[in-house]
C-alpha positions as CSV (number, residue, x, y, z in Angstrom):
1,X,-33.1,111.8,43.1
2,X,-29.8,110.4,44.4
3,X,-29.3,107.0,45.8
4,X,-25.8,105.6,47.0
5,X,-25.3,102.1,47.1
6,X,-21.9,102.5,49.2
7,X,-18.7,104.2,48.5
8,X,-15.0,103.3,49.1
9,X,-13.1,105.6,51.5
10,X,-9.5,104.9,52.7
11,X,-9.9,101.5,51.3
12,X,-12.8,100.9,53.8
13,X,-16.4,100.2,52.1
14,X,-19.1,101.7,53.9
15,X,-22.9,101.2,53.6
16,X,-24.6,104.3,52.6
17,X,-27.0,105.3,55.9
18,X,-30.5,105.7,54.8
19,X,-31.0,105.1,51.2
20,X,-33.7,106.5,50.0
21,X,-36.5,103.7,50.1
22,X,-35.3,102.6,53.1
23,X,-38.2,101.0,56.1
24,X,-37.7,100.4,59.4
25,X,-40.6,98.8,61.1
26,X,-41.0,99.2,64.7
27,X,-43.2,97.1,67.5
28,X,-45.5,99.4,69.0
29,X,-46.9,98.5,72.7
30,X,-50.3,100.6,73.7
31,X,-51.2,100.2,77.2
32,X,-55.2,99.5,77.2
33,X,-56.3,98.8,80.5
34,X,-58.5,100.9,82.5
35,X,-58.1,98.9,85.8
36,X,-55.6,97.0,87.6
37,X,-58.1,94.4,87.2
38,X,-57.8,94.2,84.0
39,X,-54.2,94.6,81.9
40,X,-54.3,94.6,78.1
41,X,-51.9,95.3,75.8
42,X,-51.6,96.3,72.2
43,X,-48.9,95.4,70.1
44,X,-48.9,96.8,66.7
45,X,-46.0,98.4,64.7
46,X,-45.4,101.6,63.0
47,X,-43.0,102.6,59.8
48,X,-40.1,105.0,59.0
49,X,-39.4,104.9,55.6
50,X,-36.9,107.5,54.0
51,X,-38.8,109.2,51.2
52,X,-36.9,111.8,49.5
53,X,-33.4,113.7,49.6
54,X,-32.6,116.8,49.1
55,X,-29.0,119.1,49.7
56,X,-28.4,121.4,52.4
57,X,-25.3,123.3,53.4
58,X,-23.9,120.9,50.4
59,X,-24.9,118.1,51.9
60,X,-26.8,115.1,50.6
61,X,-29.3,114.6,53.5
62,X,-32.0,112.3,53.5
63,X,-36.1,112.4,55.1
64,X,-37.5,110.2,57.0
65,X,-41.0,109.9,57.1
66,X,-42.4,109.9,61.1
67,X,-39.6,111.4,62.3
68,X,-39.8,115.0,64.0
69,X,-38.8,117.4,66.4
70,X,-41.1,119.5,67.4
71,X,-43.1,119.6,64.2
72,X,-39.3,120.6,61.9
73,X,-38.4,118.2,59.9
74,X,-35.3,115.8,60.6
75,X,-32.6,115.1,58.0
76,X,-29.8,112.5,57.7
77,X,-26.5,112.7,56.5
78,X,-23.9,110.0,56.1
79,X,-20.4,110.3,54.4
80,X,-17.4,107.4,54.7
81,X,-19.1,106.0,57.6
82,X,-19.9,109.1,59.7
83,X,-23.8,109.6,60.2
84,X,-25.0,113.0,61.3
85,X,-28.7,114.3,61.1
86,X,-29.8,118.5,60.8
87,X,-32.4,120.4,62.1
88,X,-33.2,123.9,61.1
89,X,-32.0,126.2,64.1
90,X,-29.2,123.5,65.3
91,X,-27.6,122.4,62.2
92,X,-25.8,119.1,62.2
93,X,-25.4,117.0,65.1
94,X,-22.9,113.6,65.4
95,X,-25.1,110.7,65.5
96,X,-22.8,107.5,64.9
97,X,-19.6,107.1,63.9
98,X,-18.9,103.5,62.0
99,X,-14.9,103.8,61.6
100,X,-14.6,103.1,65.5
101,X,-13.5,100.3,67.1
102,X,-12.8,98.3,70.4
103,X,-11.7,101.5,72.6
104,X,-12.5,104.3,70.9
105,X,-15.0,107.1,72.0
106,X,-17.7,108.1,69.8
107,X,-19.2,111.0,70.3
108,X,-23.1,111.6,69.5
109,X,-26.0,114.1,70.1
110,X,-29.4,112.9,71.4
111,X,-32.2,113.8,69.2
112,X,-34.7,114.1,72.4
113,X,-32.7,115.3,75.8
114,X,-34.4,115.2,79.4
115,X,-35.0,118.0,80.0
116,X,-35.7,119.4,76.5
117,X,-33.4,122.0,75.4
118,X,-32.4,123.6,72.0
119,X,-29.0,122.6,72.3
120,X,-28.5,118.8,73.8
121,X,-25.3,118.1,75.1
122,X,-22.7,115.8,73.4
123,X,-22.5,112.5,75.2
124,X,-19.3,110.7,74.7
125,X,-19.7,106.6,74.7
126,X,-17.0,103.7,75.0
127,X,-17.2,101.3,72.5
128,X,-16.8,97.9,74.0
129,X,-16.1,95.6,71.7
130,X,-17.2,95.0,67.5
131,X,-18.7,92.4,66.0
132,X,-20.8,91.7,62.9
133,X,-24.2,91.6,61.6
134,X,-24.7,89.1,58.8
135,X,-26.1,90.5,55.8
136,X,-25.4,90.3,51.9
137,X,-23.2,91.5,50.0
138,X,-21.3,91.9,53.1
139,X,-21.8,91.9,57.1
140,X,-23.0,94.6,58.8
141,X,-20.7,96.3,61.4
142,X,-21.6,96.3,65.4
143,X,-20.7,98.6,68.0
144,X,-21.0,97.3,71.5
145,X,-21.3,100.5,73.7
146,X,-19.7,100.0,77.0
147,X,-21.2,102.7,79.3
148,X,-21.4,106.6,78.8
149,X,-18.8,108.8,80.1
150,X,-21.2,111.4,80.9
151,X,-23.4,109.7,82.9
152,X,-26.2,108.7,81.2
153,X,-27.8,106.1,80.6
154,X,-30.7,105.9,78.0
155,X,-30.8,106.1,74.1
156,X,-28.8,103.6,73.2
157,X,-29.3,99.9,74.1
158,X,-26.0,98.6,74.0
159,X,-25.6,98.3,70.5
160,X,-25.5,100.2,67.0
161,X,-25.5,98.0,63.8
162,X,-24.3,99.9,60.4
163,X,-26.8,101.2,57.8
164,X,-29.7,100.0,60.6
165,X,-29.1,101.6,63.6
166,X,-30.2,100.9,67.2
167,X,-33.3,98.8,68.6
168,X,-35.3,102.1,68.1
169,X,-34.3,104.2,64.5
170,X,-32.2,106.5,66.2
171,X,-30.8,107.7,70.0
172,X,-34.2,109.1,70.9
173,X,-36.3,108.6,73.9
174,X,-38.9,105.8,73.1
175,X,-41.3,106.9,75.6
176,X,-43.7,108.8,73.3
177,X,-46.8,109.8,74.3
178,X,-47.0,106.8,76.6
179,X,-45.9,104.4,73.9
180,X,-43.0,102.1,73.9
181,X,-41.2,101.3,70.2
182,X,-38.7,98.5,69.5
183,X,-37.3,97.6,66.0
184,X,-38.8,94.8,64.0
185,X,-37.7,95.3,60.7
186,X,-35.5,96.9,58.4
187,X,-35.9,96.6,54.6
188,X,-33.7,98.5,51.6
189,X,-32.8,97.5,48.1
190,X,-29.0,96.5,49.3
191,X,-29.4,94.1,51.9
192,X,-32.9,93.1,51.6
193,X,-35.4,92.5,54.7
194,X,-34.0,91.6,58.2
195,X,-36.6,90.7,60.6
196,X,-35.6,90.6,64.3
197,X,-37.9,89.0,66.4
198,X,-35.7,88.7,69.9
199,X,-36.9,92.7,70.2
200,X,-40.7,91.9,71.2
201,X,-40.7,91.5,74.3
202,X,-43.2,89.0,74.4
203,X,-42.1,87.2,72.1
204,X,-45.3,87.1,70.0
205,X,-44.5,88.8,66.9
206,X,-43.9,86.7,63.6
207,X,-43.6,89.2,61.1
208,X,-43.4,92.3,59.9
209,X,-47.4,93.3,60.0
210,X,-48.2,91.3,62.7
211,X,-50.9,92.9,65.9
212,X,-51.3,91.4,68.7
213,X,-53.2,92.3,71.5
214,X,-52.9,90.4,75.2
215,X,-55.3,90.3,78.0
216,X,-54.8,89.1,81.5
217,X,-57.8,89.1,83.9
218,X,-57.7,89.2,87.6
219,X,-59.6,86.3,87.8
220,X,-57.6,83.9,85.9
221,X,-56.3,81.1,88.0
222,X,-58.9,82.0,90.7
223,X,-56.6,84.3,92.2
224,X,-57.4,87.7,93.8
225,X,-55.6,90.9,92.5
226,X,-53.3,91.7,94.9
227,X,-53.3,95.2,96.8
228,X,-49.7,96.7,95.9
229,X,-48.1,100.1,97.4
230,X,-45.3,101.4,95.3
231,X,-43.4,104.7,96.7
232,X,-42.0,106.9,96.9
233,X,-42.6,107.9,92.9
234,X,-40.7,109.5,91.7
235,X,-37.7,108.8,94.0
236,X,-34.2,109.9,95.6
237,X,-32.5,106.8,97.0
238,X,-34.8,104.2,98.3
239,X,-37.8,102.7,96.7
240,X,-40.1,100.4,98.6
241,X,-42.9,97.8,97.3
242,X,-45.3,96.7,99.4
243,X,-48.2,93.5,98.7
244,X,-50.9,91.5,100.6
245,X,-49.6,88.8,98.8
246,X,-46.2,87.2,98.1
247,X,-43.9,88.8,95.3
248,X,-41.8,86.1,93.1
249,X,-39.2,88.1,91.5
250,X,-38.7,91.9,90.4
251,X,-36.7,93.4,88.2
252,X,-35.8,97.1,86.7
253,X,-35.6,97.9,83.2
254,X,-34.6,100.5,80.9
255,X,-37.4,102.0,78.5
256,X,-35.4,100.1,76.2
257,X,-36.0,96.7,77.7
258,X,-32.1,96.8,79.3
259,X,-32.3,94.9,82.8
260,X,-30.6,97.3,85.5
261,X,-28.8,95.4,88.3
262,X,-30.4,96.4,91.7
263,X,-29.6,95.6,95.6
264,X,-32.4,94.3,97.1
265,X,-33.8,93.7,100.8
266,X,-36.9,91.6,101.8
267,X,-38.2,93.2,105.3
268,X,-41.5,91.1,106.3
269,X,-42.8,92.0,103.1
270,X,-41.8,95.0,102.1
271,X,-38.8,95.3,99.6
272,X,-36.5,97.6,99.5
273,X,-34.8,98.8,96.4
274,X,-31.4,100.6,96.6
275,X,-31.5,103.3,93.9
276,X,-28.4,105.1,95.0
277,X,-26.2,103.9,92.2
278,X,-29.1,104.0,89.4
279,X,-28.8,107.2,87.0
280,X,-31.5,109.8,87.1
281,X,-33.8,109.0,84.4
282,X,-37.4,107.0,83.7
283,X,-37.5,103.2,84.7
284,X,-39.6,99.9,84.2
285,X,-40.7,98.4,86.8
286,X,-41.5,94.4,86.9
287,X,-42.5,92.8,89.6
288,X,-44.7,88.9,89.3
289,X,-47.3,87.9,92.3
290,X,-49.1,84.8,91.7
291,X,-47.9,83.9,88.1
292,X,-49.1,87.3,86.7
293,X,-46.3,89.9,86.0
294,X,-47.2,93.5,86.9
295,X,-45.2,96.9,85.5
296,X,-44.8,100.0,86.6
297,X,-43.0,103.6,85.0
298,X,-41.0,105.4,87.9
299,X,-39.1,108.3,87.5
300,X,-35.1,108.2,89.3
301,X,-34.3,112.2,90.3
């Protein structure tokens, strides 16, 4: 069995990506409810840990338990700072690139495109700016991706640490079978655990095992649920909300939790959302009535 610890190339040292051993530990939210009346929510978490390597095409590559498409098995490469992962009938695809910096474009291949295809397109992304992560024996580098040059918008949310990756293990859509997943913890033998508890959204989560599971009632505060229309769903250019009751804030998020400016417009109670300059893809919706927050999936086409 190999294991790198890091390796020196053109006097740059570079974590090796994905020792074997490594864990990433990831929230997991389940949507319980069965009603509008009643919302609960499940957080639990769910582990990646690499388990094995093996060579192919001459190439160290690493498995990850967890981690599939389409029922083949997904491999990971990394050599002075370049990650790449391989799947049988695509070969290897770019995945991050860790000798960029402020300016550059890095080049990288979704694991899961919308809509699914064999071959996913290379998406080129500006990094903004670099910063670091601190960890021992040395800091962690960070990419800060600017936007997408192709348009869009989801896998990554707005950053890429060294030897971790992003707030989900890799560029892949988190929506999975109506689950959402955001990073927790990583743990290898070279830097130890790193626990990262700004990624639950609720802010909830302590450590590494923890479940939680919330529960909010329409009848706490002796409040009435209100009656909500949301439409059109999916939509084109204009969505619209419409409540017997008064709404205090709503916002649009990314599947990864990124907050999407929108133009909004109150019209005696029924608020319009400008989607016009949003990019196609699935959405978040927040919106708060009486102290209670409410969500919604929509779909941008």
């Amino acid at each position: 069995m190999l294991l790198f610890a890091g390796y020196q190339s053109f006097g740059q040292n570079y974590y090796d990506f994905a020792p074997v051993g490594a864990k990433w530990t990831f929230n997991r939210y389940t949507n319980l409810s069965t009603s509008p009346n009643d919302y609960r929510m499940r957080i639990d978490y769910v582990e990646n840990q690499v388990i094995s390597d093996t060579l192919i095409d001459g190439k160290n590559c690493r498995a990850i338990t967890n981690v599939d498409y389409n029922g083949k098995k997904i491999y990971f490469h990394s050599d002075s700072g370049k990650v790449s992962y391989y799947i049988k009938g695509r070969g290897f695809c770019p995945l991050y690139d860790f000798n960029l910096n402020a300016g550059d474009t890095m080049t990288t291949t979704p694991l899961f495109f919308y809509p699914y295809t064999a071959t996913p397109p290379l998406l080129k992304f500006i990094i903004d700016s670099v910063a670091y992560y601190p960890a021992s024996p040395r800091s962690l580098k960070i990419l800060y991706i600017d936007r997408c040059l192709d348009g869009e918008f989801y896998f990554y949310d707005g950053k890429i640490i060294e030897k971790i990756g992003t707030n989900f293990i890799f560029p892949i859509n988190i929506i999975v079978y109506g689950l959402v997943y955001t990073l927790r913890c990583y743990e290898d033998s070279e830097i130890g655990l790193h626990f990262f508890p700004k990624n639950d959204y609720y802010n909830l989560v302590k450590n590494c095992t923890d479940t939680v599971l919330i529960i909010r009632t329409g009848t706490e505060n002796n409040t009435s649920l209100p009656t909500v229309k949301l439409y059109p769903n999916p939509v084109f250019d204009r969505f619209f909300i419409q409540s017997d009751q008064s709404i205090s804030a709503i916002q649009l998020y990314t599947l990864l939790g990124q907050k999407i400016p929108i133009q909004l417009t109150d019209n005696k109670g029924i608020y319009e959302i400008d989607m016009n300059n949003v990019p196609n893809g699935l959405y978040i919706l927040e919106y708060q009535i009486n102290q209670q927050l409410f969500w919604q999936k929509i779909r941008k086409e």
